[in-house]
C-alpha positions as CSV (number, residue, x, y, z in Angstrom):
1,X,3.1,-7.8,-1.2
2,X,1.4,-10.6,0.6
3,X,2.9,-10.7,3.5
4,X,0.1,-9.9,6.2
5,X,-2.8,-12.8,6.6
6,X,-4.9,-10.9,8.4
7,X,-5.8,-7.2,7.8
8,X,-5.3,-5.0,11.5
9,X,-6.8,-1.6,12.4
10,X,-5.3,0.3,13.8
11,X,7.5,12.3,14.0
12,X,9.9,12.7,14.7
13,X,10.9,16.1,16.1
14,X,13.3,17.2,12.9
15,X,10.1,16.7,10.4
16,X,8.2,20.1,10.2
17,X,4.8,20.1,9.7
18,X,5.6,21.8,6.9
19,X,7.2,18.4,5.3
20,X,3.9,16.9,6.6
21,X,1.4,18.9,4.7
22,X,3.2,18.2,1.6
23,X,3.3,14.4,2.2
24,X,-0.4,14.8,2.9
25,X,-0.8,16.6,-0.3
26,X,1.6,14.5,-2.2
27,X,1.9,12.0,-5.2
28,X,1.2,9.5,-2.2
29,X,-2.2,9.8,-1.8
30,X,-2.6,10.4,-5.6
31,X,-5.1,7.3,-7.1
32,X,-3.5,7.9,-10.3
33,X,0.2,5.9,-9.7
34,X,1.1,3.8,-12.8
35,X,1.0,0.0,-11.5
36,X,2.9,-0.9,-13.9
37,X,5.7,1.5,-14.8
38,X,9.6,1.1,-17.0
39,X,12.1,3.7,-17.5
40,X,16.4,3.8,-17.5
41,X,18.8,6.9,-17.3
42,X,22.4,6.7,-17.0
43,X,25.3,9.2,-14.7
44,X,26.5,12.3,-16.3
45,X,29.2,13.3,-14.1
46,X,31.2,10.2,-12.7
47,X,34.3,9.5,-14.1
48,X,33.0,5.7,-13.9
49,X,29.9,5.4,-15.4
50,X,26.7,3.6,-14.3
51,X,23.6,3.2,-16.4
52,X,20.2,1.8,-14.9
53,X,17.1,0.7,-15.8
54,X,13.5,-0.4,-14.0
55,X,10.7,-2.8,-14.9
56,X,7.3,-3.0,-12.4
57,X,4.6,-5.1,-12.9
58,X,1.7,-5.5,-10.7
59,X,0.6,-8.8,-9.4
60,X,-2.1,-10.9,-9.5
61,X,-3.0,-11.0,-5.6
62,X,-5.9,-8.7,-5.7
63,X,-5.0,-5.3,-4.6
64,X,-3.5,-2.1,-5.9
65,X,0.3,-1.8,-6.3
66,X,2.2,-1.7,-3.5
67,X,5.7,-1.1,-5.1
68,X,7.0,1.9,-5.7
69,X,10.7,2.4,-6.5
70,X,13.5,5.1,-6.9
71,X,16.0,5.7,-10.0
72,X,17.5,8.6,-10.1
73,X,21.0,10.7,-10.3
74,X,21.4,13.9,-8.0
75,X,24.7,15.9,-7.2
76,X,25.8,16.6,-3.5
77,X,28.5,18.5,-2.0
78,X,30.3,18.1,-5.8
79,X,29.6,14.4,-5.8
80,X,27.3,12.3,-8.3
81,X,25.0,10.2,-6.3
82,X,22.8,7.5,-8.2
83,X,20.2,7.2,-5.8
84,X,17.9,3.7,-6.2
85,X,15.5,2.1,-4.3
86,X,12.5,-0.9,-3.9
87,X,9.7,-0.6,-1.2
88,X,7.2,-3.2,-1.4
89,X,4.4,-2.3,0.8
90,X,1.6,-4.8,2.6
91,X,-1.7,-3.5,3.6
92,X,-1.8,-0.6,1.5
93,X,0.8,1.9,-0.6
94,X,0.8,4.5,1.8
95,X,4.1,3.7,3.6
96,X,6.0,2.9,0.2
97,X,4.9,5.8,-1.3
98,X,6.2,8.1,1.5
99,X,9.7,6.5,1.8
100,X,10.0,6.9,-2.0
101,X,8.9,10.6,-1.6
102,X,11.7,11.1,1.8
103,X,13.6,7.9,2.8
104,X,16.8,9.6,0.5
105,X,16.0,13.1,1.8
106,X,16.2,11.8,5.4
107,X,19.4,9.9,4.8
108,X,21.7,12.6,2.9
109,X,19.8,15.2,5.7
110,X,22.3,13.4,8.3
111,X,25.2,15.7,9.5
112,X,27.2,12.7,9.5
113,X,26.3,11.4,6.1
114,X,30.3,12.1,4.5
115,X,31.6,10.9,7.9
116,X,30.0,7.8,8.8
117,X,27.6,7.2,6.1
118,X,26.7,4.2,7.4
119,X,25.8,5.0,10.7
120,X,23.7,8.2,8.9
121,X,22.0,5.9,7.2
122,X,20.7,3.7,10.2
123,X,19.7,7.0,11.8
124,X,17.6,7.7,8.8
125,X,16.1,4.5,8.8
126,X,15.1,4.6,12.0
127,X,13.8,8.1,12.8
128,X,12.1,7.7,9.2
129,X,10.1,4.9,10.7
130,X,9.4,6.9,14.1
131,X,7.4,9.6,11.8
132,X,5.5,6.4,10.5
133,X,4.5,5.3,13.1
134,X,3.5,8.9,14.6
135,X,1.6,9.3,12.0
136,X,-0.5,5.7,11.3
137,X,-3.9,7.9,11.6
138,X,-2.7,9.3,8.0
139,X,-0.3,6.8,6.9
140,X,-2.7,4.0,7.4
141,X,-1.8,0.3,9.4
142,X,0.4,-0.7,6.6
143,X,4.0,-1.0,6.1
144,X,7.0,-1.6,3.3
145,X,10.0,-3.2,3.6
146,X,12.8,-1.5,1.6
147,X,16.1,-2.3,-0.2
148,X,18.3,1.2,-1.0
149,X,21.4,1.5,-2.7
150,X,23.5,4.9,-3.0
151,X,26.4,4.9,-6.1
152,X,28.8,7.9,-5.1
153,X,31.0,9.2,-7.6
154,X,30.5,5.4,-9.3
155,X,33.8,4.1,-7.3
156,X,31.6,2.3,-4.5
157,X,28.0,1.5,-3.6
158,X,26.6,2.1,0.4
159,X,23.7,-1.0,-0.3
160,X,21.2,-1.1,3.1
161,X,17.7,-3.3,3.4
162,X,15.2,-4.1,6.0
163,X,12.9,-7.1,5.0
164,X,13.1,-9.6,2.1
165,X,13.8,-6.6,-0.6
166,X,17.3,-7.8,-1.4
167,X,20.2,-6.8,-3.6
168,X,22.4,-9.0,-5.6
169,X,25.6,-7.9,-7.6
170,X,27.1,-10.0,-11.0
171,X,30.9,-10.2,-10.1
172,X,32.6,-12.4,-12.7
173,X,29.9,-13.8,-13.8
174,X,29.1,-14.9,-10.6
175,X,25.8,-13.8,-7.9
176,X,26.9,-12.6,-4.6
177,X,23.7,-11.3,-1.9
178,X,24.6,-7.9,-0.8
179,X,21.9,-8.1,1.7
180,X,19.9,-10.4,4.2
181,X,16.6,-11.5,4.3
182,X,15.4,-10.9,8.0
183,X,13.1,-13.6,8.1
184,X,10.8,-14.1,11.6
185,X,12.5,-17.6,12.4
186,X,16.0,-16.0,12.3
187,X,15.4,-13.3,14.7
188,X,12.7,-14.8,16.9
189,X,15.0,-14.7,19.9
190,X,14.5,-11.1,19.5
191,X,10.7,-11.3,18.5
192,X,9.8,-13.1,21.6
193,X,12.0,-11.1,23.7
194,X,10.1,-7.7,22.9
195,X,6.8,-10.0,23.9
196,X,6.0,-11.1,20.5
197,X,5.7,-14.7,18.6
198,X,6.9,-16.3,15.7
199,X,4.3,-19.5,14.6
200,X,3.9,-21.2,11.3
201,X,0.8,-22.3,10.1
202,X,0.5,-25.5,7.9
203,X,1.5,-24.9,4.5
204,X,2.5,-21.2,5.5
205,X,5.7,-19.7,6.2
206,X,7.3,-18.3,9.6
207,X,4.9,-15.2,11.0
208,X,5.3,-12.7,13.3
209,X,2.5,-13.2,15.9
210,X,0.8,-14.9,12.9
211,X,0.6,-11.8,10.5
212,X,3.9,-10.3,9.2
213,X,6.3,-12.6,6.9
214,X,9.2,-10.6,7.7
215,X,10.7,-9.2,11.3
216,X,12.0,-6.0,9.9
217,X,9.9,-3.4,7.9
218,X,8.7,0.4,8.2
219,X,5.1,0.9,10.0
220,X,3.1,-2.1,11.1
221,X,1.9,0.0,13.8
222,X,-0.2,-3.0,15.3
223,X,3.3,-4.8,15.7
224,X,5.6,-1.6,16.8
225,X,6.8,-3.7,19.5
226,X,7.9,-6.8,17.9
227,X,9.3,-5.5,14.5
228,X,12.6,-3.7,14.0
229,X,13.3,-0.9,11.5
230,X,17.1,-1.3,11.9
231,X,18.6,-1.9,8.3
232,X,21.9,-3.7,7.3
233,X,24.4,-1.7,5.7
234,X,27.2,-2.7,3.4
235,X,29.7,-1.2,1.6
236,X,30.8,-2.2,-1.8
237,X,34.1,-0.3,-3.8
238,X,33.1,-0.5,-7.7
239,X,35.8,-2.1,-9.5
240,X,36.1,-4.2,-12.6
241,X,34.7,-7.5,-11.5
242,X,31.5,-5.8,-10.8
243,X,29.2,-5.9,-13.9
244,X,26.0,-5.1,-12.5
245,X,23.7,-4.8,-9.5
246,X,19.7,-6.3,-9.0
247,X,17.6,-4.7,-6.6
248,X,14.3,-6.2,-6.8
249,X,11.0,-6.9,-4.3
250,X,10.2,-10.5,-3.2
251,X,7.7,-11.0,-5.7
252,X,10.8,-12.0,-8.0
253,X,13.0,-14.0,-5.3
254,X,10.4,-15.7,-4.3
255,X,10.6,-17.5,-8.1
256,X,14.0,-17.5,-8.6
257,X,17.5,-18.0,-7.0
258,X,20.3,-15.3,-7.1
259,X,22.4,-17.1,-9.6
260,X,19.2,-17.9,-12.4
261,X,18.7,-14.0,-12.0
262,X,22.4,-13.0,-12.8
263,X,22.8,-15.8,-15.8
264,X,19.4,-14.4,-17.0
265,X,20.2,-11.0,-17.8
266,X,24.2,-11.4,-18.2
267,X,24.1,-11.2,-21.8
268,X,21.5,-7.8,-21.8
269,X,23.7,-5.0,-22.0
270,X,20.2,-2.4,-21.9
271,X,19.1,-2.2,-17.9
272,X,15.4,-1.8,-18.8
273,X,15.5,-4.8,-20.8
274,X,17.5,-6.6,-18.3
275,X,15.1,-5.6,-15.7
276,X,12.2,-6.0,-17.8
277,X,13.4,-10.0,-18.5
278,X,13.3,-10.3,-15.3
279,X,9.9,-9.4,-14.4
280,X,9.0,-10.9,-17.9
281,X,10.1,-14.5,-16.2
282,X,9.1,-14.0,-12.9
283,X,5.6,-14.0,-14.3
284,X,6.4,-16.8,-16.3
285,X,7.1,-18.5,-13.2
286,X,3.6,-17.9,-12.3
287,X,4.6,-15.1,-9.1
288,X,1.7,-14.0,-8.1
289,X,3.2,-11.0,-6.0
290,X,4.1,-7.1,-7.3
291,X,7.5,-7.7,-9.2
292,X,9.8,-4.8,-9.4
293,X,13.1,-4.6,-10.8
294,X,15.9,-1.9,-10.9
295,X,19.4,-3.1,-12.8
296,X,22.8,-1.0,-12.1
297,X,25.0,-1.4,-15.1
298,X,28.9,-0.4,-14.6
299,X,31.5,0.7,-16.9
């Protein structure tokens, strides 16, 4: 992601240090992530079936990948989850790759997550982000926004973002955002209330205090007091209007409009080809940005 213009130098008490030391030890420092990476799996379990697939690509911006993603099926408490996920990082991968390694964990870890799933899942947001930022020394200045979407039993999706990752479902043909962009000129009541600024260079977009294109992410540790972590949840119940879901990181959206994504990859009943047209075009489209797909395919 380019989102930061300017590079900056810079847990919460129910992580162990245990869960530390294995983050430390983790795929997430490991050199050897595939930049460019495509895969699909469908549910086993669910009377209503969902298939998926993913398509990355890394961009042409001039650093490592900074997308990492999540695609994958787990049972809980006699329920099949389809657990997916985009995290588009800036200044570095080590803040995506940690929330792809614990954001989930953290989230079903909530007492309350089969009572009030959507507050769990603001709690795990946000103490998910404390542990960031507690630990910037090994996580680095960097940060990730993140789009997450959890398919329970395939009758409904919980879909939650923070950022510009966004989520788009096909529903009779027709593209309906699931989630909001949290651009800095939207909230900069809120920006400049915490002390910070919102300012727009020429030929640049909206910044917060002149670095950060977005005024909610994970980390950013130099702008801890300006940014928010708090996601938006929604719930969606699966039913026969819904065809399929996108998730995908700004490096697509930035090249194409919800509706030219959903008529583009109507007709491609495989996910990983679906997903892997998209980031085929986006290209085309000459995005210059890490492009990362996931496509949700019901019934």
């Amino acid at each position: 992601m380019s989102r930061q213009s300017v590079a900056v130098a810079t847990g919460a008490s129910h992580f162990t240090n245990c869960l530390f030391h294995k983050f430390m030890c983790g795929a997430c420092l490991n050199p050897s992530y595939s930049p460019n990476s495509s895969g699909k799996g469908k549910s086993k379990s669910s009377i209503k079936k969902s298939s998926h697939g993913f398509h990355l690509v890394e961009g042409k911006s001039g650093h490592a990948m900074e997308d990492y993603h999540v695609a994958e099926y787990r049972k809980e408490k006699n329920h099949e989850l389809g657990l997916f996920a985009i995290f588009d990082g800036h200044l570095g991968n080590r803040v995506p790759s940690y929330l792809k390694d614990h954001l989930f964990n953290n989230i079903l870890d909530e007492p309350n997550f089969w009572k009030d799933t959507a507050a769990a899942i603001k709690n795990a947001y946000r103490s998910t982000n404390h542990f960031i930022l507690e630990n910037s020394m090994e996580l680095g200045p960097g940060g990730s926004t993140a789009v997450t979407a959890i398919v329970i039993d395939g009758k409904g999706i919980w879909v939650a973002n923070i950022g510009d990752s966004r989520a788009v479902v096909c529903e009779g043909g027709f593209a309906n955002q699931l989630t909001v962009d949290h651009e800095p000129h939207t909230e900069r009541k809120r920006i400049e209330k915490r002390g910070g600024f919102v300012i727009t260079f020429p030929g640049d977009v909206p910044r917060v205090n002149g670095q950060l294109a977005v005024a909610r992410a994970f980390g950013d540790q130099s702008l801890r007091a300006h940014l928010s972590s708090e996601p938006d949840v929604r719930y969606v119940p699966i039913d026969s209007t819904m065809d399929f879901v996108i998730l995908a990181s700004d490096g697509l959206w930035k090249v194409m409009k919800n509706q030219e994504a959903v008529d583009l990859v109507k007709p491609i009943k495989d996910p990983r080809a679906a997903a892997k047209r998209l980031t085929t075009e986006a290209l085309a489209r000459k995005s210059k940005d890490d492009i990362s797909c996931i496509v949700i395919r019901f019934g």
